[in-house]
C-alpha positions as CSV (number, residue, x, y, z in Angstrom):
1,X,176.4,98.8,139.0
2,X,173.8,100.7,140.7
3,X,173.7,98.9,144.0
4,X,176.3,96.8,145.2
5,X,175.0,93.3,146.3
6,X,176.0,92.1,149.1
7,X,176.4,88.2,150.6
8,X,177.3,87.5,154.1
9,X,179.0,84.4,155.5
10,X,178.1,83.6,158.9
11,X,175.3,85.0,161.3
12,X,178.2,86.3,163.7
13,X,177.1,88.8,166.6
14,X,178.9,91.4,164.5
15,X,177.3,91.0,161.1
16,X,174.1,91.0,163.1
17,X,174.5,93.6,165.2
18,X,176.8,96.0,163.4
19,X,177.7,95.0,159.4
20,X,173.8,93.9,158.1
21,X,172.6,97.1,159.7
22,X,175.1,99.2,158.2
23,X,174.4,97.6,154.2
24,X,170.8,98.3,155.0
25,X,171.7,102.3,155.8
26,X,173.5,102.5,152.6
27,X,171.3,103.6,149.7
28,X,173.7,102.1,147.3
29,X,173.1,98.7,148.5
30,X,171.3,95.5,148.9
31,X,171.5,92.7,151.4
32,X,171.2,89.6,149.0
33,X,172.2,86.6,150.4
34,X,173.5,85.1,154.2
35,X,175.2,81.8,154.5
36,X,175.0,79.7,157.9
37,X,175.8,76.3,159.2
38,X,172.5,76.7,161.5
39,X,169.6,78.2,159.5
40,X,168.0,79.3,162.7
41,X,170.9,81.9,163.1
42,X,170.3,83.2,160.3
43,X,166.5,83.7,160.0
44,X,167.1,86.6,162.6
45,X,168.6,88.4,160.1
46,X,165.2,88.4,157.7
47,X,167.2,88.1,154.9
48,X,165.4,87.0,152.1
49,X,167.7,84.3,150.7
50,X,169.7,81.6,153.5
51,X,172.3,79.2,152.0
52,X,173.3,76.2,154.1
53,X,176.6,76.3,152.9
54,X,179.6,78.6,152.4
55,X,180.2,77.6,148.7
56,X,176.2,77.9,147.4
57,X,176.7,81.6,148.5
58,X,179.7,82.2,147.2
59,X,178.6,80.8,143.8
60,X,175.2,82.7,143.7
61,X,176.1,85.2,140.2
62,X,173.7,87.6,141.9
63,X,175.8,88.3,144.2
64,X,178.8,91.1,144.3
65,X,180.4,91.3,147.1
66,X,181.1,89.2,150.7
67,X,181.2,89.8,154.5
68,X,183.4,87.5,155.8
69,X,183.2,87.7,159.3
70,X,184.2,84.0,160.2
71,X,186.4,83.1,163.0
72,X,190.3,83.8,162.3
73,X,191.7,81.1,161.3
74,X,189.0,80.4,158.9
75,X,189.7,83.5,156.8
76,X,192.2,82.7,154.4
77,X,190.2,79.8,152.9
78,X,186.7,81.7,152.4
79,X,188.2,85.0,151.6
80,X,190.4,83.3,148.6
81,X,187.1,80.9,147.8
82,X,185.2,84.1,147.3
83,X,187.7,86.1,145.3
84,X,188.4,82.7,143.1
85,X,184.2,83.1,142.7
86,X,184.4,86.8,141.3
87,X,183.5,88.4,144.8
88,X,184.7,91.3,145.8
89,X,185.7,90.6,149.7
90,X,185.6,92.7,153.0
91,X,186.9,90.4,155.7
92,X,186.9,90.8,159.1
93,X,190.1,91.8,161.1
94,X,192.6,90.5,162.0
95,X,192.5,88.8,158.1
96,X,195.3,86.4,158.6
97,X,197.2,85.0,161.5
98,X,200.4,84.7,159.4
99,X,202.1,86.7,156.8
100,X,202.1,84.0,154.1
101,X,198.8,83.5,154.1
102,X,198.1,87.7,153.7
103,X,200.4,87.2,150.9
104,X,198.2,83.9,149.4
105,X,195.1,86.3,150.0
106,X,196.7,89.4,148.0
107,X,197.9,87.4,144.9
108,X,194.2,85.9,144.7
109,X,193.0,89.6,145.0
110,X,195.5,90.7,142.0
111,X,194.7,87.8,139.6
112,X,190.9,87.9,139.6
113,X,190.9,92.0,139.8
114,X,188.1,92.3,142.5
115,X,188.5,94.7,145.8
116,X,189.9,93.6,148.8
117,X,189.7,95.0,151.9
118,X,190.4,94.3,155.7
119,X,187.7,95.8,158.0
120,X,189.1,98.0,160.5
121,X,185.8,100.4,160.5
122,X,187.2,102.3,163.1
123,X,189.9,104.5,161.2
124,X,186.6,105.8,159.0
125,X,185.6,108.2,162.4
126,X,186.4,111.6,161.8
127,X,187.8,111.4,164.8
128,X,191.5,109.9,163.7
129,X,191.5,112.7,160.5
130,X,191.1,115.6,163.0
131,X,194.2,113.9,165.2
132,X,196.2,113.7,162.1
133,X,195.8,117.4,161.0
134,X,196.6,118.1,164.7
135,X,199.8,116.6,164.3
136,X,200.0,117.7,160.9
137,X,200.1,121.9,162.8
138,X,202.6,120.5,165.4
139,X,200.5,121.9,168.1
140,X,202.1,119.0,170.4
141,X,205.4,118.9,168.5
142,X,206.8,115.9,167.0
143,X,205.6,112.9,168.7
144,X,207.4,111.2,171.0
145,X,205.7,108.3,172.5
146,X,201.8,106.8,171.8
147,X,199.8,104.7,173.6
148,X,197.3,102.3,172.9
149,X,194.3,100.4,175.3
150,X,191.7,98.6,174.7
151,X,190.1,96.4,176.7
152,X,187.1,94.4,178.0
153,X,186.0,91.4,180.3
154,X,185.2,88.1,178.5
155,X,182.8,85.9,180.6
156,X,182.5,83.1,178.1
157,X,184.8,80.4,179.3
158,X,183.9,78.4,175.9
159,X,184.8,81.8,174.0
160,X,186.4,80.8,170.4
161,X,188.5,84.7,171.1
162,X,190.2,81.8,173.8
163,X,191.0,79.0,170.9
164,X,194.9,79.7,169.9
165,X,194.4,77.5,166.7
166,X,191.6,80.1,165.9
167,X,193.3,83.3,166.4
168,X,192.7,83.9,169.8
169,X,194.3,86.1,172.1
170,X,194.1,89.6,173.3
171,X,196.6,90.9,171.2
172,X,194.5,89.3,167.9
173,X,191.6,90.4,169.2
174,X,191.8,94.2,170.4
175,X,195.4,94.6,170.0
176,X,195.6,94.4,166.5
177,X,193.3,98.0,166.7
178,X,196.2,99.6,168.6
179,X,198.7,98.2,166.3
180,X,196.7,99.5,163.6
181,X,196.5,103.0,165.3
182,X,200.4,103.0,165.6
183,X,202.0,101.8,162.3
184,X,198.7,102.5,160.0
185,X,197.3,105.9,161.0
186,X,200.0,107.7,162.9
187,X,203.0,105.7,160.7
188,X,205.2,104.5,162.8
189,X,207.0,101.8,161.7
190,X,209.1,99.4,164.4
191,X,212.6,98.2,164.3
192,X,212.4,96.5,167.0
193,X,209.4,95.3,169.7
194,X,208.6,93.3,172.4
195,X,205.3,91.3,173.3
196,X,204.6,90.1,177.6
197,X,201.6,89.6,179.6
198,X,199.2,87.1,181.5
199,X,199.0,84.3,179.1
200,X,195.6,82.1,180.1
201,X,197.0,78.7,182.1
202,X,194.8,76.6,180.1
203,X,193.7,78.5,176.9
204,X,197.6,79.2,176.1
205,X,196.3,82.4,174.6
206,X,197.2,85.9,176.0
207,X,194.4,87.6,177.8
208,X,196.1,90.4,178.8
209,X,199.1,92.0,177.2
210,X,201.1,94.9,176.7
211,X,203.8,95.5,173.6
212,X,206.6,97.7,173.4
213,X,207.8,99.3,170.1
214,X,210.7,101.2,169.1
215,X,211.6,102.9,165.9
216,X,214.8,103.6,164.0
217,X,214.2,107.5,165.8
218,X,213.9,105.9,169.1
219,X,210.2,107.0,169.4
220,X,208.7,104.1,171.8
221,X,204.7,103.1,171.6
222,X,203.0,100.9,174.2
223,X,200.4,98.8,173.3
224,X,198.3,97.5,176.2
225,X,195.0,94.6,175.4
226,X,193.0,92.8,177.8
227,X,190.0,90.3,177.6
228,X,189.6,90.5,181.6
229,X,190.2,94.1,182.5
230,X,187.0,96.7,182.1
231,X,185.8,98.6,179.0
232,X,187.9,101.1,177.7
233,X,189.4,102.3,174.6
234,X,191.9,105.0,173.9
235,X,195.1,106.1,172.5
236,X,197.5,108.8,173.5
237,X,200.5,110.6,171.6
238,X,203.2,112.7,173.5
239,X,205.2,115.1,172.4
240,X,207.5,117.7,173.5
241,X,204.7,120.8,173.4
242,X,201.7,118.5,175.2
243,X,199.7,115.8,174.4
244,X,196.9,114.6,172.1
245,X,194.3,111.8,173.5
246,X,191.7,110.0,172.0
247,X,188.8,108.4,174.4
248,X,186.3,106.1,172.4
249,X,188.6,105.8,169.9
250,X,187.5,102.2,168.9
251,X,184.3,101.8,169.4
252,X,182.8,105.0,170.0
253,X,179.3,103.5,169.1
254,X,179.3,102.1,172.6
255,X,181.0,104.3,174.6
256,X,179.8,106.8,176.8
257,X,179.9,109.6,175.1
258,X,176.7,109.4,173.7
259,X,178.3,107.5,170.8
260,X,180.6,110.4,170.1
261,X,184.5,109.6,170.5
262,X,186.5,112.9,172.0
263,X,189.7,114.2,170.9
264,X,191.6,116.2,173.7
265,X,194.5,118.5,173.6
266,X,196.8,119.8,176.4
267,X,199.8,121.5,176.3
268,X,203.0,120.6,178.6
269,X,201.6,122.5,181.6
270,X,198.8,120.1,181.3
271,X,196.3,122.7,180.4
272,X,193.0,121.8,178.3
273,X,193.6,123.5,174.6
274,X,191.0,121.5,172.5
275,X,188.3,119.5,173.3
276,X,186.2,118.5,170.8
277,X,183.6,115.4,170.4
278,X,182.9,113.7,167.3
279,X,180.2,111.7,165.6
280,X,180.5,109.2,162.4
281,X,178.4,106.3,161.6
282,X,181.8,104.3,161.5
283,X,180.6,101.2,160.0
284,X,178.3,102.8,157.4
285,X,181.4,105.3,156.0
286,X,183.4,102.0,155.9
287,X,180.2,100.2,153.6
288,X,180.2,103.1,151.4
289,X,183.7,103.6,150.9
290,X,184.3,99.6,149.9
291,X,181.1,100.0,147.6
292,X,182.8,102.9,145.9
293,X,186.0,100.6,145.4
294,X,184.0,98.2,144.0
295,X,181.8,100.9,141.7
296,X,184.8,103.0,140.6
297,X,187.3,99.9,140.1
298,X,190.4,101.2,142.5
299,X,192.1,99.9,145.4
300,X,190.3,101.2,148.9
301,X,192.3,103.7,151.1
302,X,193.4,100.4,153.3
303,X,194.6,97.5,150.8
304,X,196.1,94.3,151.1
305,X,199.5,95.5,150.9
306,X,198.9,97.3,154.7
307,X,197.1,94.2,155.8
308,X,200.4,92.6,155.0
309,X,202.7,95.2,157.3
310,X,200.0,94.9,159.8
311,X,200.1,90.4,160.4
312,X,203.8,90.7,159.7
313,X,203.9,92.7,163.1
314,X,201.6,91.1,165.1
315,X,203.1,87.8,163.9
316,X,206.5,89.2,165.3
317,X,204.6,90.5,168.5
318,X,203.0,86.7,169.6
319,X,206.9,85.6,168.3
320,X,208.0,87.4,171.1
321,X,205.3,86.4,173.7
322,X,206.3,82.9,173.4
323,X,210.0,83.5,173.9
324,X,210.5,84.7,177.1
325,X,209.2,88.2,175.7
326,X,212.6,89.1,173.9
327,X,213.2,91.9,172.0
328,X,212.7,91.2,168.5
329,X,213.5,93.2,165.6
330,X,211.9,93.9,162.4
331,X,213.4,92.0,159.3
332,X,214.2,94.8,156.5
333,X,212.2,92.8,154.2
334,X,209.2,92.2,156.4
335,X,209.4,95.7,157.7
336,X,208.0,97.4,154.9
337,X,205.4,96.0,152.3
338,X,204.2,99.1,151.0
């Protein structure tokens, strides 16, 4: 396969703005085919072939591989449709909204051999490698404590990020990075946590909220989401020798950095010891390392089994929310999938 040919379902913002662009950089593939309910949406995109349904794109044999970046609750259904259809599948995070359906997603991933992957283009920054050899010299120690924030102000009132049935909710929506950051990329992995925060009146979604985690070391993280607070993203780790923080760690192609996330070191005085700013085209590094999946038959560096781990906590987290925010601990079995 010379050039990996590439479908997308839906004219979302982000496959607009972010995904389509991204294909087109790579030199090892081809924007094929979009799919779209309105067929004005998706002549924007100057793509050369539009399908008016979900299935005629999914059954094109020209076609490798799908962008599936439909609302939340619609993933399961497309992302197994496609894989049933011989396509390899990069769907949008979060990829389910409960564990089962991961689990659904995974054993159509393993029966028809095609590459799965969640997109979470953000751990693709060289950013998050230069944290880990950080922590790697133990120039802060062994980590204590992280913490998480992302956040932003949602003006849409008819939002679908506000539709519970959908997936919505902060913790879904910008949560799920920081959760990521915690039990993916640094590794911890929770015993027990706890989920609270401003749930909306009418939406019954949280738009603001902030969970705790503890592991079997007693290590603590905080993660902390808002739709209604202003734009920032970080995370911080703490250790006994300083700390190591991460500004535009999310989305450091809008930041204010001049698209450049910064990774800052201080020791326990509080004293500056690194400082460094770094650039990545984050969405084009994740493109290419899918399409090398796909090309050189393996499993990508994030796979369905983390995608699993990864719903299993967040499922526990919104568990929590809606019960008086009690502290709930991690089932051994659902506790590790890897």
């Amino acid at each position: 396969m010379s050039k990996v040919r590439w479908g997308i379902m839906s004219a979302a913002n982000i496959a607009f703005e972010q995904m389509v662009p991204a294909i087109r950089r790579s030199e090892n593939a081809v924007v094929q085919a979009i799919a779209s309910r309105t067929k004005k949406k998706a002549e924007k995109f100057e793509i050369p072939i539009i399908y008016e349904s979900y299935e005629e794109l999914i059954q094109d044999p020209d076609i490798d591989a799908v962008y599936i970046p439909l609302p939340n609750g619609l993933h399961k259904e497309w992302a197994i449709k496609a894989m049933d259809a011989g396509k390899h599948v990069l769907l949008e995070k979060p990829a389910v909204l409960v564990a089962k359906d991961m689990l659904e997603i995974k054993e159509a991933q393993e029966r028809n051999n095609v590459v799965f992957m969640e997109a979470f283009m953000y751990q693709f920054h060289e950013q998050h490698q230069k944290v880990k050899e950080l922590l790697d010299s133990g120039i802060i120690g062994e980590y204590k404590h992280i913490k998480t924030h992302f956040s932003y102000q949602l003006d849409n009132p008819n939002d679908i990020r506000l539709v519970k049935e959908l997936g919505g909710g902060a913790m879904w929506d910008v949560g799920c990075y920081g959760m990521h950051v915690v039990t993916q990329l640094i590794g911890m992995k929770p015993v027990k946590l706890s989920l609270s925060g401003h749930i909306h009146p009418e939406h019954d979604v949280d738009i603001t909220s902030t969970c705790v985690l503890i592991d079997e070391n007693n290590r603590t993280a905080e993660i902390s989401s808002s739709m209604e607070l202003p734009s920032i993203d970080y995370y911080e780790i703490f250790g006994p020798k300083g700390t190591i923080r991460v500004d535009g760690a999310f989305r450091p192609d809008v930041s204010h950095l001049d698209q450049r996330g910064k990774v800052t070191v201080k020791d326990k005085q509080n004293n500056i010891v690194y400082i460094e700013a770094f650039y990545t085209d984050q969405y084009l590094v994740q493109v290419e390392h899918f399409q090398t999946s796909i090309q050189e038959g393996k499993a990508p560096q994030y796979n369905a089994n983390h995608s699993l781990e990864m719903i299993h906590y967040i499922q526990r987290s919104y568990d929590s929310l809606y019960n008086n925010s009690m502290l709930t601990e991690i089932s051994e079995k659902g506790k590790r999938y890897l």
